[in-house]
N, C-alpha and C positions, 0 to 999 in steps of 0.2 A: 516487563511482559515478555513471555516466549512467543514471540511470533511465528517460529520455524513450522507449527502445522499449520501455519494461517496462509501464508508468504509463499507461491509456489512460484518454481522456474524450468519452463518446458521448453527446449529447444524450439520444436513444431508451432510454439504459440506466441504470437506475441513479439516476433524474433527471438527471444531468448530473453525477455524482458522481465521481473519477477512483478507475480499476478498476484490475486487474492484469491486464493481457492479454487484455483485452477482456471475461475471466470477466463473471461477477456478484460476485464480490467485491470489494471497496471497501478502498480503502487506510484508511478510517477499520476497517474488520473487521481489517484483519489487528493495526493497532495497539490496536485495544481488547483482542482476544486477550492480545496481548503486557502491557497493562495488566492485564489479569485474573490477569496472571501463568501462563500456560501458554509455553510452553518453544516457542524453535524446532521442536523433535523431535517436540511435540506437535500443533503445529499441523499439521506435514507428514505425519502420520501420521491427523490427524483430515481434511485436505482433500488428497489425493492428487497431486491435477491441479497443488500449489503446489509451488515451488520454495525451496529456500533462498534464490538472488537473486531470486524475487521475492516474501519476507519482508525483503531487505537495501535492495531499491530503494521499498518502503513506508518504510521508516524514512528514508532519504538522500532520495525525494520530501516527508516530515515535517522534515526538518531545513533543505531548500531553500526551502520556503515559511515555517516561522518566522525564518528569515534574511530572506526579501524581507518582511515584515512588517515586522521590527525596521528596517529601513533606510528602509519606506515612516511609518513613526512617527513 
């Protein structure tokens, strides 16, 4: 999945943190959710304005950065 129009990172926002579409929501939010163990269905039902691709391109922006990690190791 290209998450790069989903994925954004705004100085002014967030600290510098990468969001979902510019929201205030933080790709670290949406996967601590999912670490907390609440449901796709939940989260989109607890936060409206979110999408299912952009709970999918949280996850595929979390698997592309511990990929560049492990190869910068």
């Amino acid at each position: 999945m290209d998450y790069r129009s989903i994925i954004t990172v705004e100085p002014g926002k967030r600290d510098g943190k990468p969001c979902v579409r510019g929201l205030r929501v933080t790709v670290y939010d949406v996967l601590d959710y999912l670490a907390a163990g609440m449901t796709h269905e939940q989260i989109l039902a607890e936060f409206p304005y979110l999408t299912e691709t952009d709970i999918r391109a949280c996850l595929a922006y979390a698997a592309d950065r511990e990929r560049r990690l492990a190869v910068a190791g």
